[in-house]
Phi, psi and omega in degrees: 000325182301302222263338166307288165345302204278321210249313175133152165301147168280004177282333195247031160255342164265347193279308181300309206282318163335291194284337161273348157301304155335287170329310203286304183270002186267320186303323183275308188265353188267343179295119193302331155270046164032051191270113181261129184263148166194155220243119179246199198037198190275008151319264157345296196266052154094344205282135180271349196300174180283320187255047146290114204240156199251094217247149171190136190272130168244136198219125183296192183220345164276022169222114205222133186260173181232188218249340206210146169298337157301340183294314162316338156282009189269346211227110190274132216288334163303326205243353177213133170245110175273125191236148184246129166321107160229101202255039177251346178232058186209151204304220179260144180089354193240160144211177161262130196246107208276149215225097190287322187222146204271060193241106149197187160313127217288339191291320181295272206311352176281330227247354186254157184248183183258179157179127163063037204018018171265121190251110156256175167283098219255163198302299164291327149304337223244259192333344177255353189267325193258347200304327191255015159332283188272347235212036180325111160103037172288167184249147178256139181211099179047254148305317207252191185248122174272101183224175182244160202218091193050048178062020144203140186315107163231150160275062240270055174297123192269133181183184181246177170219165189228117174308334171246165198276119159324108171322316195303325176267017170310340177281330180287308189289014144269294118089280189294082173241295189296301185224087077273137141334146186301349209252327169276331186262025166249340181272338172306300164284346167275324166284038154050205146229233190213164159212123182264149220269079185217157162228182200257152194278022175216002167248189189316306188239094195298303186267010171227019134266181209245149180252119163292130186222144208236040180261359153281330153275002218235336210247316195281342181276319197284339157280021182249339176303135165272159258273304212299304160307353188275297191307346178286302203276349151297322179295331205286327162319309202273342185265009184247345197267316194278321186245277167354294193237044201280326150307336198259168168262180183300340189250018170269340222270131145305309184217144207239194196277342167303325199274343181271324151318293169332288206288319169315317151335296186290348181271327201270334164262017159213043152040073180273328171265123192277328213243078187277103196239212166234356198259260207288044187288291210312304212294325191301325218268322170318303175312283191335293194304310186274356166261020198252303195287314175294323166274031184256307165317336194257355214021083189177098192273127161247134174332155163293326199242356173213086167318335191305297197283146140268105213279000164258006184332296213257010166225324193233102173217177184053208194287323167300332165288344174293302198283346154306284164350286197281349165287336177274328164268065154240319181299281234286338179295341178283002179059212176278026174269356158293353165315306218269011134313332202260080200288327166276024179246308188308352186265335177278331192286343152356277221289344185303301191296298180313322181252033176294011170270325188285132196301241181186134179206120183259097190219091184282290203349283221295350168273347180229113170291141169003285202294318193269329176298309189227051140327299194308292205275312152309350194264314168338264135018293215257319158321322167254083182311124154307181189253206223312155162273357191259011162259152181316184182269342187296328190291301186299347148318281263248305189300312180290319161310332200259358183252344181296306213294302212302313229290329169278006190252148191281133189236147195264152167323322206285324183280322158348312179280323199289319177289007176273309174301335221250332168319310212271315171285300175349297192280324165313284199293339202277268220312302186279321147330320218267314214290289207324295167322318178288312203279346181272330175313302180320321215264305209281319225243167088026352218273124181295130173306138245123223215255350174302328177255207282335317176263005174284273205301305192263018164264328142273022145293309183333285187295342177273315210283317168328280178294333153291003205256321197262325198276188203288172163331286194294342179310336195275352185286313174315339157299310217284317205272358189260313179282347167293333181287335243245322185054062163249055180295321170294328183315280180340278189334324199293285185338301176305320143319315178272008173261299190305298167343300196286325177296001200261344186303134210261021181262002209275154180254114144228150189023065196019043154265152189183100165328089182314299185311311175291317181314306189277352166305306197260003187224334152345114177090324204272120187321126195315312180294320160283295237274315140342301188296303217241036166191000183266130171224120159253179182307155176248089166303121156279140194240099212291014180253050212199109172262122175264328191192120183317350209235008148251019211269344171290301203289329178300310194294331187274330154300310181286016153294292172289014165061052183214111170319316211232126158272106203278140160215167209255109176323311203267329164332296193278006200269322153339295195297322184292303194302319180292312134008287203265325181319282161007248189315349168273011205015034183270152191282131181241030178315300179334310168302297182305306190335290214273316156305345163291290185315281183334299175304295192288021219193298176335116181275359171110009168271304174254007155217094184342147155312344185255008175235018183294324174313311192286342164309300176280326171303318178288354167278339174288320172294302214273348154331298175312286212292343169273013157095357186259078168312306184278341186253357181269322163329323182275331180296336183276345202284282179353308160344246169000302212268314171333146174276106176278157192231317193245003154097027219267352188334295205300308198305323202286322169311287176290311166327285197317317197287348185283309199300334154291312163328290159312032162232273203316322151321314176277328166280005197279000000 
């Protein structure tokens, strides 16, 4: 029950895996520069921890190597560039990645070296030519590119993929006679592998070879685990995190959380344990802790899937392995009483010990309530961004085709919710691309008001309607924010009413807050997708290579300097900022509004505007200060800006306001 708490439930182990999966497969094919992304590490496989990391594999996607020459017919040579494998002079797990014919992408072909008149693809290059693909101004940190991304730290691995199952690893799959079932280790191997852009430090060409990696499978094995094995393998993370390596620095630690999956892999496939329960977590985690401890004695970790490599070759060797060695047996002379070493372990094995009457009972209900499971599963959600914003319309096509084809597939409430979302954003940003596109036309050409505005305009309202009909609350403000550009101000106003109304409900989930009791009064019982509809308000993204409405068009630009996609604001802000906004242009009195958007801002305790929107608040109180003419106090409100711990970078924007609000003052006084 402790280790549920820490780790997760198996319901909200579906809930994570649900939604990444989606991601994952919305992800691989839509990038207008046919890049494909996918979400690795222990993210991705359920984990929740604070040094749970946000590792995602990138790959081109017209390019895939095979093992044989023969292999090439699988592939039409216009639409695929084939790379060949060559492992004869390289350890077990490594290869050379051979280039047959010098046809591929200028980042590959800048990335090849010559040898043996033959041009490979060499490891380190491909890593310094690609780092900043996705990621500007990255750090190279072993395979991948280390950059921060909207204020968090992602890993980027570069690397390639292959449709087929490696020769080298032909010994796991005969391997598998108990575990993985025959139905996983056929979808394992038809999802081929990778080879990611590292070389092993002892072989012949250090920088220009590629490391084979198994991280699509290594993900399909560890969701094939049942709760009891998850938890094992979690414990084993926290005693390596809490206890093993709680002392060392990063370049002391030895031995990491890959070694600790390998060994659960090995135990689960040659069925050291018959029996995986909660009545035996300790005795599972023990088997695992002494074969983790003999091959450090033995020095010798063998892959799971290329026994061959030894993953302690090139670090836990010598003295450093001695010293490993006598830190694992000082654990092991303490039997599992080395747990309570483990500050997240120890208050349940306490209480365990204290309470030796009490049954053994598994009742995940009683640890998560209704309200907070799907909090969760919306935080989820909204964490896993669709994909990029700067694609085109054939990409967002492209997106919508592949969530039609999912729709025929059998889907747990949870991918539902998550293609419900991504649906709702997809037509949204399609709607305002379209109306952007037509207004630049518009701007270059010559063109009769007809049927030329018409079918532009009314296919995106469609689609804003669309995406309001189905999408979360707050969805409706992007309707809302299209008839303001549009100068459909009563239109607007209507909208903003039923979006404010719905946001005052006092059952609503933002920023995964929530009345429970009321949530479950009013939405109890109710289908994941209504409860969505009629109780989710998230932030309202702007996708800054996108104009939503002129009078943020500073604040987009000005973020999108400092390398933040997206411009965030807080749903009743901007739904304030419109209404004052359309009062204005309506030469209707807009005191009310402003009123209350003042209050809201200076007043507001963190329910309805987080601490990480405080810039963007008081800047949008400053815009809408300014357009009603109130010069001195939007001064003070841009100051306000300024004076914020900024998250989004709002300096530069808050900057050109004051310096326009002087200009305009001083203009009114000449």
């Amino acid at each position: 029950m402790g280790l549920c708490k820490k780790l997760g439930t198996s319901h909200q182990l579906s809930i994570r895996r649900d939604v990444m999966e989606v991601f994952n497969i919305l992800n691989s094919h839509v990038r207008a520069d046919d890049i494909a992304v996918f979400s690795s590490g222990s993210r991705s496989e359920g984990f929740r921890l604070k040094e749970s990391d946000v590792d995602m594999m990138i790959w081109p996607n017209n390019h895939r190597v095979i093992w044989d020459v023969s292999q090439t017919r699988y592939y039409h040579a216009q639409r695929r560039v084939t790379i060949l494998s060559d492992n004869s002079d390289s350890p077990p797990g490594y290869t050379l990645l051979w280039l047959p014919v010098p046809r591929a992408s200028n980042h590959v072909v800048r990335s090849t070296f010559k040898m043996n008149d033959r041009y490979y693809i060499s490891s380190s290059l491909y890593r310094e030519n690609v780092r900043s693909v996705l990621i500007s101004n990255s750090n190279i940190h072993g395979p991948c590119s280390l950059g921060v991304i909207e204020g968090f730290e992602y890993d980027y691995a570069h690397c390639f993929a292959s449709d087929f199952w490696p020769p080298s690893a032909s010994s796991w799959i005969e391997r598998c006679h108990l575990w993985p079932k025959r139905r996983v280790v056929h979808d394992i191997i038809t999802s081929g592998c990778h080879f990611v852009a590292i070389g092993h430090s002892l072989g012949k060409h250090l920088h220009h070879e590629w490391r084979i990696s198994f991280l699509k499978a290594e993900q399909k094995l560890t969701y094939t685990m049942n709760h009891c094995q998850f938890l094992t393998y979690g414990l084993l993370k926290l005693f390596l995190n809490e206890v093993i390596n709680i002392e060392l620095s990063e370049e002391e630690k030895l031995l990491c959380s890959y070694h600790m999956k390998t060994a659960i892999f090995w135990v689960l496939q040659e069925n050291k344990i018959p029996q995986w329960t909660p009545q035996n977590l300790l005795e599972c985690f023990w088997v695992c802790f002494k074969l983790i401890l003999k091959w450090v004695y033995e020095g010798v970790c063998p892959n799971f899937f290329i026994p061959e490599n030894n993953m302690f070759l090139t670090k836990i060797y010598g003295e450093p392995q001695v010293m490993l060695f006598l830190q694992l047996f000082t654990l092991y002379e303490k039997g599992i009483s080395c747990l309570l070493l483990s500050p997240s372990i120890r208050p349940y094995i306490i209480n365990a010990l204290y309470n030796p009457q009490c049954p053994i009972r598994i009742d995940e209900k009683s640890l998560i309530a209704e309200a907070e499971s799907d909090a969760e599963l919306f935080e989820e959600i909204d964490k896993n961004d669709p994909p990029p914003d700067d694609l085109d319309f054939d990409s967002y096509k492209s997106i919508l085709d592949q969530i039609e084809k999912l729709m025929g597939f059998h889907l747990s409430k949870y991918h539902i919710v998550m293609l419900q979302n991504y649906t709702s954003v997809i037509l949204q940003r399609t709607a305002f691309l379209i109306h952007n596109t037509y207004m630049s036309y518009k701007t270059h050409t010559e063109v009769s008001k007809n049927k030329v505005i018409y079918i532009p305009d009314k296919l995106s309202c469609h689609m804003l309607k669309l995406a309001a009909k189905f999408g979360c609350i707050s969805d409706r403000l992007y309707l809302a924010m299209y008839y303001y550009q549009t100068c459909r101000y009563e239109e607007a106003l209507s909208v903003i009413k039923i979006a404010k109304d719905k946001l005052a409900r006092p059952y609503l989930v933002y920023m995964s807050e929530v009345d429970a009791e009321k949530y479950t009064e009013a939405v109890g019982g109710r289908s994941l997708s209504t409860k969505f509809r009629q109780s989710l308000a998230n932030d309202i993204n702007l996708c800054n290579y996108t104009v939503y409405i002129n009078d943020l068009i500073i604040e987009q630009q000005s973020i999108l300097q400092n390398r933040w996609e997206k411009l965030s604001i807080p749903p009743l802000v901007l739904s304030l900022m419109l209404e004052v906004l359309c009062y204005k242009h309506l030469n209707t009195s807009s005191d009310k509004a402003l009123n209350e958007l003042l209050a809201l801002v200076h007043y507001d305790q963190g329910k309805h505007i987080p601490i990480i929107f405080r810039d963007i608040s008081w800047q949008i109180l400053g815009i809408c200060q300014q357009t009603t003419g109130d010069l001195k106090a939007a001064l003070f409100s841009y100051q306000q800006s300024l004076r914020q711990r900024s998250f989004l970078h709002m300096e530069t924007a808050s900057i050109i306001r004051i310096l326009i609000l002087i200009y305009e003052h001083l203009f009114r006084y000449v």
